[in-house]
C-alpha positions as CSV (number, residue, x, y, z in Angstrom):
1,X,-1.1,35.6,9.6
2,X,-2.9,32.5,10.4
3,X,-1.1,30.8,14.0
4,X,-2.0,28.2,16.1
5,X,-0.8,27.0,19.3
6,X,-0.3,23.2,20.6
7,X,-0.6,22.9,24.0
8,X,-1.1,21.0,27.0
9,X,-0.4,16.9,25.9
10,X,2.3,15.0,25.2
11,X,4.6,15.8,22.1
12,X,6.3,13.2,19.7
13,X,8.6,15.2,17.6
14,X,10.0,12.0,15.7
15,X,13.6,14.2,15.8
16,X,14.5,12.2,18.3
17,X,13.4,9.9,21.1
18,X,14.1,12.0,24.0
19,X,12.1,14.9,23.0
20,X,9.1,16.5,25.1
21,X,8.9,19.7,23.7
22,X,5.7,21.5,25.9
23,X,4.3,23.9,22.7
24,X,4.1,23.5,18.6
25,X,3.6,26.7,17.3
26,X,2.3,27.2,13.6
27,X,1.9,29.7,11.1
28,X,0.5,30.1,7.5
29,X,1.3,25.8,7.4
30,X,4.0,25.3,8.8
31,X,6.2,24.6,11.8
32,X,7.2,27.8,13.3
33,X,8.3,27.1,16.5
34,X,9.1,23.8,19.1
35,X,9.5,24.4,23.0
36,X,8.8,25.4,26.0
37,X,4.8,26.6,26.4
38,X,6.3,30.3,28.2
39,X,8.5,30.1,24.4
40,X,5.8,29.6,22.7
41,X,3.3,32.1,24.4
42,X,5.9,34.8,23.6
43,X,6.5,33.9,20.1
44,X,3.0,33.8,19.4
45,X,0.7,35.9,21.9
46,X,-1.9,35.8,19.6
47,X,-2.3,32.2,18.4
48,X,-5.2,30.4,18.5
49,X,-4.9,27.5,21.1
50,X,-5.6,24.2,20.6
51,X,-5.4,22.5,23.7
52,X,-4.4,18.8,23.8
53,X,-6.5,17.8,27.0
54,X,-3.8,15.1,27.1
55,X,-3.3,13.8,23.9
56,X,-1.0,13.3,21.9
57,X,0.8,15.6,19.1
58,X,3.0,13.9,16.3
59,X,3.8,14.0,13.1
60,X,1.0,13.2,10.3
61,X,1.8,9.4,8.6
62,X,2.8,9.3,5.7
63,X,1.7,6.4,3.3
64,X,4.9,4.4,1.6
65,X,3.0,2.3,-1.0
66,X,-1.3,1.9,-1.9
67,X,-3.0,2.4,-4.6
68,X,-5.7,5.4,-3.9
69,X,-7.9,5.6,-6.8
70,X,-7.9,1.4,-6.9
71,X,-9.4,1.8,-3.2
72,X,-11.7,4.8,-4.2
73,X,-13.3,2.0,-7.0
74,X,-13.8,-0.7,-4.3
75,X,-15.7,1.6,-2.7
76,X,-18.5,1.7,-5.5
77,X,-18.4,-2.3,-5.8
78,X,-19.5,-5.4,-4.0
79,X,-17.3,-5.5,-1.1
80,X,-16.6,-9.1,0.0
81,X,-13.7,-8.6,2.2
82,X,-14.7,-10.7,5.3
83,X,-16.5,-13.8,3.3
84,X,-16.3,-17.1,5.2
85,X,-17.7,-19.4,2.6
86,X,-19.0,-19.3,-1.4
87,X,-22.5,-19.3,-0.2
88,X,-21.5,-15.9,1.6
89,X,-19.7,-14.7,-1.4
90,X,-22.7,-15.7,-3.6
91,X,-25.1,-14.0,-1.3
92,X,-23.3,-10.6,-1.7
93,X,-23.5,-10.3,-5.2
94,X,-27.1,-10.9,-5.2
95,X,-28.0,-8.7,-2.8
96,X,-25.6,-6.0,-4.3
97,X,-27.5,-6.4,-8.0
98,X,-30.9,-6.2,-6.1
99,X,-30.1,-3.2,-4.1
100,X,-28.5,-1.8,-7.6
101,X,-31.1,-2.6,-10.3
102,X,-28.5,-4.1,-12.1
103,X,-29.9,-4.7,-15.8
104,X,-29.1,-8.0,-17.1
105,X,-25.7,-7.7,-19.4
106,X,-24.4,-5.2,-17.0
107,X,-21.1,-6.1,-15.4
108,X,-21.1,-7.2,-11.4
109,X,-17.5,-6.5,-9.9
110,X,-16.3,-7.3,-6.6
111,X,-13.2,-7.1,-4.7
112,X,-11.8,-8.3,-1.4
113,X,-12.6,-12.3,-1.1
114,X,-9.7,-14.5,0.2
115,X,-9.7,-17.6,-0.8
116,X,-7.5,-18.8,2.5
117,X,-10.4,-17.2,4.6
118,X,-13.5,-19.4,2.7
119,X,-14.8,-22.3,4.5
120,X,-14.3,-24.5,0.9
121,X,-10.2,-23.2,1.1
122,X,-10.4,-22.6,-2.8
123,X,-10.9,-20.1,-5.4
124,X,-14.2,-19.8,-6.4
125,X,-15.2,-20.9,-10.0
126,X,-17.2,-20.0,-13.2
127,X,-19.7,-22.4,-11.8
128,X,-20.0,-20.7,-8.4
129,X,-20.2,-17.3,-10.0
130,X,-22.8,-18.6,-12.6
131,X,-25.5,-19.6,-9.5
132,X,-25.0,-15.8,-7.8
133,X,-26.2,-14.2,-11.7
134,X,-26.7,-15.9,-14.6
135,X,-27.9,-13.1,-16.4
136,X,-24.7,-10.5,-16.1
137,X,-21.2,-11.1,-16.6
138,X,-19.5,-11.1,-12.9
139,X,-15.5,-9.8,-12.3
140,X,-14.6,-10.4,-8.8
141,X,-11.1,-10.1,-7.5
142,X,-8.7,-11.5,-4.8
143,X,-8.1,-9.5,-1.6
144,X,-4.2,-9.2,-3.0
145,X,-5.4,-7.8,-6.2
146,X,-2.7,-10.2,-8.0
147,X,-6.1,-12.7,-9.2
148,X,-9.6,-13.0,-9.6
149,X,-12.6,-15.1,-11.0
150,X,-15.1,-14.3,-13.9
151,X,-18.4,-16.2,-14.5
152,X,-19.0,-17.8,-18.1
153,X,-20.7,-14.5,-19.4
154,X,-17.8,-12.7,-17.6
155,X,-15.3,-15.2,-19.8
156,X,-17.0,-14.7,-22.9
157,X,-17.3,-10.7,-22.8
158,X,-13.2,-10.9,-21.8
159,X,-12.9,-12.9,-24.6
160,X,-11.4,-15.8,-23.1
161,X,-12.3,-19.5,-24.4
162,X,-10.4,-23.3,-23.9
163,X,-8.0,-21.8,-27.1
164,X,-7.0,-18.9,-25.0
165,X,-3.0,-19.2,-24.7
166,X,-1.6,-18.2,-21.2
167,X,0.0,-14.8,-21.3
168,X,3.7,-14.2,-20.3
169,X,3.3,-13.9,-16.2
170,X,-0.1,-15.4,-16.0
171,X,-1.8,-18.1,-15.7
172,X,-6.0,-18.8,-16.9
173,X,-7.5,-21.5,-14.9
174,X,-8.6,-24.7,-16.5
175,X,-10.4,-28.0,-16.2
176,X,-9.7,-30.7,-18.4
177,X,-9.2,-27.7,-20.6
178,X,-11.8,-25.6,-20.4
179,X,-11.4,-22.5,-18.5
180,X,-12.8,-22.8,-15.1
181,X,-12.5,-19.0,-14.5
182,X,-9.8,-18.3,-12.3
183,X,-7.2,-15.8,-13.7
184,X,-4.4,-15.3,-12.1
185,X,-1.4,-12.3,-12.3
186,X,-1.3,-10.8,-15.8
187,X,-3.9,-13.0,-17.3
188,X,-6.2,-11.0,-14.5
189,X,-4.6,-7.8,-14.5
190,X,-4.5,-7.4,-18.3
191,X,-7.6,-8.5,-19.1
192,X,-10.0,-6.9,-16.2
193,X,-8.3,-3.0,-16.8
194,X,-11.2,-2.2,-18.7
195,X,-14.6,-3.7,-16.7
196,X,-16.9,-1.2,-15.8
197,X,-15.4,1.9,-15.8
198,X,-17.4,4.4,-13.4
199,X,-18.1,7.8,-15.1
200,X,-15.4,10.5,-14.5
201,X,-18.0,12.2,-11.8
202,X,-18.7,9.0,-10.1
203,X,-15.1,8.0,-9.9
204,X,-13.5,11.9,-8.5
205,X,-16.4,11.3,-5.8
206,X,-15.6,8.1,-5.0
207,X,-11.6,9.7,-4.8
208,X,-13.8,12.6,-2.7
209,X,-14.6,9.6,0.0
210,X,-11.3,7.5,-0.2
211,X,-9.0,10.6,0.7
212,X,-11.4,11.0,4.1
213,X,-11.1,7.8,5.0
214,X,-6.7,7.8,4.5
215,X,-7.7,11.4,6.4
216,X,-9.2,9.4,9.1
217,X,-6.3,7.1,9.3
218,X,-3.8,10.3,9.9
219,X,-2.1,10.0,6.5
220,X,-1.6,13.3,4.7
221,X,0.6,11.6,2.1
222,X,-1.0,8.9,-0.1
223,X,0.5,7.0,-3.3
224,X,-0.9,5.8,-6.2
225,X,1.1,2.9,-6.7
226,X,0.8,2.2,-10.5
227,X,-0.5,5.1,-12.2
228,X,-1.6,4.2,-16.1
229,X,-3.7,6.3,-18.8
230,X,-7.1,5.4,-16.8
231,X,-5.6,6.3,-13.3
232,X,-3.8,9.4,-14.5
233,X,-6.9,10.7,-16.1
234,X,-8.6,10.8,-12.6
235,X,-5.7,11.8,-10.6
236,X,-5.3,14.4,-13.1
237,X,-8.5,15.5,-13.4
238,X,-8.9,15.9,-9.2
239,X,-5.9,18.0,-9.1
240,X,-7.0,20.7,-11.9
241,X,-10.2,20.8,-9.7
242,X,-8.8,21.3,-6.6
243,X,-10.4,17.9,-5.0
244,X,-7.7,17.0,-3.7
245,X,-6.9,17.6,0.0
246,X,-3.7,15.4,0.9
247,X,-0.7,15.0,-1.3
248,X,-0.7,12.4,-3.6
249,X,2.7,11.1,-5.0
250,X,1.7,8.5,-8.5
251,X,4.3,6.0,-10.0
252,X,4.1,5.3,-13.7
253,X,3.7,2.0,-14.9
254,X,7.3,1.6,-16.3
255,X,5.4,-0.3,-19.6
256,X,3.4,3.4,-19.9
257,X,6.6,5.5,-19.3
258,X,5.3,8.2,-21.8
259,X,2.8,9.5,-18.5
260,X,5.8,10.9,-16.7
261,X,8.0,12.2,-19.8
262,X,7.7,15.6,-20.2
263,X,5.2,16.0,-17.7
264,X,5.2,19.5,-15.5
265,X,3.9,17.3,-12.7
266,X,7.2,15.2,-11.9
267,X,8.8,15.8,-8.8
268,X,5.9,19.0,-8.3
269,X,2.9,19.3,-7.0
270,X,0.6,21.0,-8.7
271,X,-2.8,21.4,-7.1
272,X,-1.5,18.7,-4.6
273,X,-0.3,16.1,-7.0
274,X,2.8,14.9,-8.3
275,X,4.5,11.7,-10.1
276,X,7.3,10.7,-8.2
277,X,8.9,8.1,-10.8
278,X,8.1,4.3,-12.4
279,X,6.6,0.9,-11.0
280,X,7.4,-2.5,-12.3
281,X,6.2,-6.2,-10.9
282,X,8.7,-8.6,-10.8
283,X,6.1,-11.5,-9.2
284,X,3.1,-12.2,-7.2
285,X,1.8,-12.5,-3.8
286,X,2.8,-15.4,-1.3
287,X,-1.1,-15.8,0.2
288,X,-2.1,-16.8,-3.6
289,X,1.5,-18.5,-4.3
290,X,2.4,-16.6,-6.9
291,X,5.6,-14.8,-5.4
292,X,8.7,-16.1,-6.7
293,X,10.7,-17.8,-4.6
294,X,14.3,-19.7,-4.1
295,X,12.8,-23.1,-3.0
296,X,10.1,-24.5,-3.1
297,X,6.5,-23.8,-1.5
298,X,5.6,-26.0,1.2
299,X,3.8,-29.0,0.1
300,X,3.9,-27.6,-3.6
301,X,3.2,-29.9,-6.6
302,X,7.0,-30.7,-8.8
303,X,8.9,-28.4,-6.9
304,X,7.0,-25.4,-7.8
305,X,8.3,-21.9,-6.9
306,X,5.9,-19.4,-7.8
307,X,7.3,-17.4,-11.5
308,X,8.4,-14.3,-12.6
309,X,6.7,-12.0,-14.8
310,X,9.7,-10.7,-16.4
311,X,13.0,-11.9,-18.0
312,X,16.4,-10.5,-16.7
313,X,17.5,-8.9,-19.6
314,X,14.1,-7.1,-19.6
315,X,14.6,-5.9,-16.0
316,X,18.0,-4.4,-16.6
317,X,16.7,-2.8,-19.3
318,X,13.8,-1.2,-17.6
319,X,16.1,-0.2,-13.9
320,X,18.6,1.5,-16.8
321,X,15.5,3.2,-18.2
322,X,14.8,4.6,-14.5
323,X,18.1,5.4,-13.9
324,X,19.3,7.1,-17.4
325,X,16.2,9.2,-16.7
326,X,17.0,9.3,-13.2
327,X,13.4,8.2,-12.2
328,X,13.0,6.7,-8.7
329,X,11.5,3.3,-9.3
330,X,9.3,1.3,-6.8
331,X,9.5,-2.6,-7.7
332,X,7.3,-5.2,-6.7
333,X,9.0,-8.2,-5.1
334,X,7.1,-10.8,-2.6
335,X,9.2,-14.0,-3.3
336,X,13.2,-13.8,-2.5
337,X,14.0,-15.2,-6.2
338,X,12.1,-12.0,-7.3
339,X,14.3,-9.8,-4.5
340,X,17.3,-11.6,-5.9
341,X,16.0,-10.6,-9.8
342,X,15.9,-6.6,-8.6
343,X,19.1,-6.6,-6.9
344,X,21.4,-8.4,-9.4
345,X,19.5,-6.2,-12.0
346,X,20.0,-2.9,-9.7
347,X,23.8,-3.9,-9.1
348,X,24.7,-4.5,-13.1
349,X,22.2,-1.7,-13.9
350,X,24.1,1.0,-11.2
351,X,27.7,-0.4,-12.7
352,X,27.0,1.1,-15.8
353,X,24.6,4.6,-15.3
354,X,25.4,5.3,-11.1
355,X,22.4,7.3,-10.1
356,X,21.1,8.1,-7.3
357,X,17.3,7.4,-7.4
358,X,16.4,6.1,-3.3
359,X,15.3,3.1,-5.4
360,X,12.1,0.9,-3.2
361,X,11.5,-2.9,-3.1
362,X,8.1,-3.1,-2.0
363,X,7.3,-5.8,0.0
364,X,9.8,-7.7,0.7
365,X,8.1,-10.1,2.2
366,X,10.5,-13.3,2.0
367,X,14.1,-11.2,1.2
368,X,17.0,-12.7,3.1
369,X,19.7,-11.5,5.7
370,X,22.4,-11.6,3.1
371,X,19.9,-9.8,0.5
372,X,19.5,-7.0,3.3
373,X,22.9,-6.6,3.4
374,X,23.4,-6.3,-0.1
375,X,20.0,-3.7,-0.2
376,X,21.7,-1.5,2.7
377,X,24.8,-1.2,0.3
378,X,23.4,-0.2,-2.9
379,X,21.3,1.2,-1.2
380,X,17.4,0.3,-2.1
381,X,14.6,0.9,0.4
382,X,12.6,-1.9,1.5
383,X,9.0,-0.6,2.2
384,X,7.4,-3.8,4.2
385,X,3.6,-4.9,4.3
386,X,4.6,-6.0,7.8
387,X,0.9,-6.1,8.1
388,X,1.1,-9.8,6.3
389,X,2.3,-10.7,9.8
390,X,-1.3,-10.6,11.1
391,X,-3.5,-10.8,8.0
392,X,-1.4,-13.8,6.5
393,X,1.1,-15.1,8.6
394,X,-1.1,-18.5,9.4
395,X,-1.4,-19.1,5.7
396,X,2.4,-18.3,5.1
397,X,3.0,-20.9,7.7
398,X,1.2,-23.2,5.9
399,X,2.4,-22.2,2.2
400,X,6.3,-21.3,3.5
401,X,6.7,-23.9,6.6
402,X,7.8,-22.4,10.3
403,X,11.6,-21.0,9.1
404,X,10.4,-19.1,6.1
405,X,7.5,-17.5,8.1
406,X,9.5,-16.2,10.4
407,X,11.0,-14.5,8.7
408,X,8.4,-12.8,6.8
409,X,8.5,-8.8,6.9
410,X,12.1,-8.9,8.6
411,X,12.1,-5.4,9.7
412,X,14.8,-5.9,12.7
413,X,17.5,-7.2,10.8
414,X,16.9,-4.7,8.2
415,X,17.1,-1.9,11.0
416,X,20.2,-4.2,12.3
417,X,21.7,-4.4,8.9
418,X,21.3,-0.4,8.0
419,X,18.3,-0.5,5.8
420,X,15.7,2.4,5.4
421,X,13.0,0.9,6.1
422,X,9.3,2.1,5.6
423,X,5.6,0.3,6.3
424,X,2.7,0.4,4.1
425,X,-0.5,-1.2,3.2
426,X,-1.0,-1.8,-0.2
427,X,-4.1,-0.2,0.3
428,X,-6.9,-1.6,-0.9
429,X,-5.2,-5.0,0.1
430,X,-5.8,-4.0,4.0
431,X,-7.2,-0.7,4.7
432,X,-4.8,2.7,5.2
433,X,-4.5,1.8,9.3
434,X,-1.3,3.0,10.4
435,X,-1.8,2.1,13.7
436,X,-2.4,-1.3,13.2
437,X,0.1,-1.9,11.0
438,X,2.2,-0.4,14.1
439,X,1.0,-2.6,16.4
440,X,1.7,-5.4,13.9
441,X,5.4,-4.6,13.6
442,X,5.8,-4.2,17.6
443,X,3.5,-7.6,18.1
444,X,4.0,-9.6,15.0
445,X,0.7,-11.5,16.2
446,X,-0.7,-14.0,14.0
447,X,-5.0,-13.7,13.3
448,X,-4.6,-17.3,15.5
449,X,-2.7,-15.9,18.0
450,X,1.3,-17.2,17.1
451,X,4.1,-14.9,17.6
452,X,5.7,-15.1,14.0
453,X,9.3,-14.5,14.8
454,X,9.8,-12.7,17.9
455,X,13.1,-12.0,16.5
456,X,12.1,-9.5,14.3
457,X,10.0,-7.3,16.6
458,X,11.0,-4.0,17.0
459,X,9.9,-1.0,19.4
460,X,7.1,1.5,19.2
461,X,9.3,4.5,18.2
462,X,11.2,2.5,15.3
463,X,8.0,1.3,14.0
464,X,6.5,5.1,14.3
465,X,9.9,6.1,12.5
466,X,8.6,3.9,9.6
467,X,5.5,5.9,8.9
468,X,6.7,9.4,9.7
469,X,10.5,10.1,9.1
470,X,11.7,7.3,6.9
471,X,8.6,7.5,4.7
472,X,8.9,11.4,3.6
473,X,12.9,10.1,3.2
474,X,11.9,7.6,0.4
475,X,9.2,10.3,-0.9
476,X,12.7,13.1,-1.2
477,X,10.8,15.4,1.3
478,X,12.5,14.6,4.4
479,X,13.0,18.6,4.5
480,X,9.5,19.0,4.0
481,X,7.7,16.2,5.9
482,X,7.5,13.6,8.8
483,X,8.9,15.3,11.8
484,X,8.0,18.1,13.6
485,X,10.4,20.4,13.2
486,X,10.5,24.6,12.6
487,X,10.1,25.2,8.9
488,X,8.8,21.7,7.8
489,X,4.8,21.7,6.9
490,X,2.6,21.7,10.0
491,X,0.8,17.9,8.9
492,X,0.2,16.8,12.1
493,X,-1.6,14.0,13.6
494,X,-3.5,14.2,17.0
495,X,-3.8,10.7,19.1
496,X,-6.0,9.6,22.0
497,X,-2.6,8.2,23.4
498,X,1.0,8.0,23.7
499,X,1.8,5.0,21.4
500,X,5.2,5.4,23.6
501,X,3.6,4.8,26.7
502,X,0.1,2.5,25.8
503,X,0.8,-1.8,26.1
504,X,2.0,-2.7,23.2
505,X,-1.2,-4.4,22.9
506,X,-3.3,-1.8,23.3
507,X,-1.9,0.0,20.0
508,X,-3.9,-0.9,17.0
509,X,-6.9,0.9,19.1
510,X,-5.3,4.1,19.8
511,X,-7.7,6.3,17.6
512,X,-7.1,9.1,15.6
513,X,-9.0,12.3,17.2
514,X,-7.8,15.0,14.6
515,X,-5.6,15.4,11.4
516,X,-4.3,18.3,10.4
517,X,-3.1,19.7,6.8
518,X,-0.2,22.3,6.6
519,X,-2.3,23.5,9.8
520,X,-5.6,22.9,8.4
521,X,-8.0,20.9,10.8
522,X,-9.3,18.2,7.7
523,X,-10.2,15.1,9.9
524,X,-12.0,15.4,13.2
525,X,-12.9,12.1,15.5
């Protein structure tokens, strides 16, 4: 019997605030035993001891919402996160098709630029992507994943000419009618599925390198956010090869439901993998504003207020789907209007078929106090990118106004108001940092420095309970996961400090020293 022995640091159960327990014990995975270190010695004589040398024990994070293999293909792309101006953006390209050997007629893709963050405050254009190579068709996409820009080889290769109708949800750039571009929400997502595909080997060890960086992060529990025939073809293939060393949970593009029907891996991991139910978008992101909203954006042209991507009566349709087939079912909702589609849908939807799925609005950026209270009765989670807070929060004060801004991310009044509540990244929106986005929940610091409503600040240990307990709660493996507690898998996260006791500043650089799977050391500092 395998045993180990935590000793000699602080330990944050996540059972409840007040406990200090002095020893973790655990055997063949799991918990086996919380106390006293005399309890534990006796339980366990023979355990191997890990001593703490001060640190700190807790539970392993789990991720609520990102999108695993999307990250592990960013990772064998031009990375532009970071770039200050086109000339930058420009610059990366080349050097990336130089350092490559690209072959002219070869696509170039990129991810990561924000437009908010470029010294020209635009999207880049056909033009601009023309200069950086002439000679290949270029795909670069936004840091929010919801846009993108192709060059004019990039155009024709997609297909995509001044006669080139607008699809339902999307929107193609143009310039006294020709098309400058820019594609944004379905017109991007539809159309760029298919641009350079890795080959199967390249792509399970790009997933090889993507799971140790969530590893070095502390998570033990990733998603795959919107699993389709291309995604579940490497997720699947990782699993039946045993490549996979945390748990991934994928949710089925509701518009590909025939992925989860019928298949063994629903609700079970096999080989570490399972599908936990469907994903739908309802809109778009408020950096690029494209979320949905009630009113209008701040100095928007006619009133505008963002779109939707789908009809009401196609909604209800889909949450009856979920529910009849009592799927869980992750929806994406940035804008309030959007929030407002999901709940009135939800509400009609639950009338009829009254299932009980934990459904999840992810997001929830702009969703109101009396939404919140309407979200805490149904119930549906709200999993925040409270992270937007730092990364976004000057543009949302720009493209909201003060009011709405403050309120982005409103964790506090959801926690008021009775709401599970869980944090994620959209991963590979931000990186998998769980300790930033920690800091950003307790801090709600802008990148220039402005407290973005103080009034939703919470505490260290609700914002903790956000990544551990409530996350394995939305996941159904609360009796598995995110506490440490005697029977429940040893995942377990060691810390360089006590996030309890560290300035609240100081949090976003508490590193991760070790992570452990079901007692297996798989991430060392």
């Amino acid at each position: 019997m395998d045993s180990m022995l935590f000793y000699h640091g602080d330990i944050l159960t996540m059972e409840a605030r007040e406990d200090r327990p002095e020893a973790v014990v655990v055997e063949d995975g799991r918990i086996a035993r919380v106390g006293t270190l005399e309890e534990a010695l006796n339980f366990a004589p023979k355990a191997e001891r890990v001593d703490l040398e001060g640190q700190t024990l807790m539970p392993a994070f789990i991720d609520a919402h990102s999108h695993i293999t999307s990250f592990a293909t960013t990772l064998g792309i031009v990375s532009l996160a970071g770039a200050e101006s086109l000339d930058e953006v420009r610059d990366r390209i080349r050097t990336y098709a130089k350092e490559r050997k690209v072959a002219a007629g070869k696509w170039i893709v990129g991810f990561g630029y924000d437009h908010n963050d470029l010294a020209e405050g635009r999207h880049p254009t056909r033009w601009d992507l023309d200069d950086a190579s002439p000679d290949c068709p270029v795909l670069i996409a936004h840091a929010s994943g919801h846009m993108g820009v192709v060059n004019s080889l990039g155009l024709q290769e997609l297909g995509i000419d001044k006669d080139t109708p607008d699809p339902e949800g999307g929107v193609i750039g143009r310039r006294e009618g020709e098309p400058t571009g820019y594609l944004e929400e379905r017109a991007f997502t539809q159309r760029s599925a298919g641009v350079m595909r890795p080959t199967m080997e390249e792509t399970l060890a790009l997933l090889d390198e993507a799971q140790r960086v969530y590893l070095s992060y502390g998570i033990t529990t990733a998603q795959d956010g919107l699993v389709r025939e291309a995604e579940w073809r490497v997720l699947e293939a990782a699993a039946r090869t045993e490549r996979l060393i945390l748990d991934v949970v994928g949710y089925v593009d509701l518009e590909e439901a025939d992925i989860l029907r019928g298949n063994p891996q629903y609700q079970n991991y096999v080989h570490r993998l399972r599908l936990g139910g469907y994903k739908m978008f309802l809109d778009g992101s408020p950096q690029g504003r494209t979320a949905w909203m009630s009113e209008p954006y701040a100095n928007g042209e006619d009133g505008y207020r963002g779109y939707p991507i789908h009809g009401d009566d196609e909604v209800r349709t889909m949450i009856e789907t979920a529910l009849r087939e009592e799927r869980q079912l992750l929806v994406h909702c940035n804008g309030d209007a959007a929030a407002q589609q999901y709940i009135d849908a939800m509400e009609r939807a639950l009338q009829k078929c009254p299932k009980a799925i934990r459904p999840v609005m992810i997001h929830a950026q702009t969703v109101r106090p009396d939404q919140l209270k309407i979200m805490a009765e149904l119930p549906i989670i709200a999993s925040f990118f409270v992270a937007h807070t730092y990364f976004w929060g000057d543009v949302h004060r720009v493209n909201l106004g003060e009011a709405r801004a403050n309120r982005i991310s409103p964790v506090k009044t959801a926690l008021q108001d009775g709401v599970v509540y869980t944090f994620h990244q959209d991963t590979p929106v931000v990186p998998p940092d769980m300790m930033k986005t920690v800091w950003c929940a307790v801090n709600r610091l802008t990148k220039g420095g402005t407290v973005l409503g103080e009034g939703e600040r919470i505490s260290v240990y609700d914002a903790l309970m956000a990544v551990t307990r409530n996350a394995a709660y939305q996941y159904f493996e609360e009796n598995e996961k995110g506490s440490i507690k005697a029977g429940k898998l040893a995942d377990l996260v060691v810390l360089g400090k006590n996030p309890l006791t560290a300035e609240p500043m100081e949090l976003a650089d508490i590193p991760v020293v070790a992570t452990y799977k079901e007692g297996r050391k798989v991430y060392q500092q």
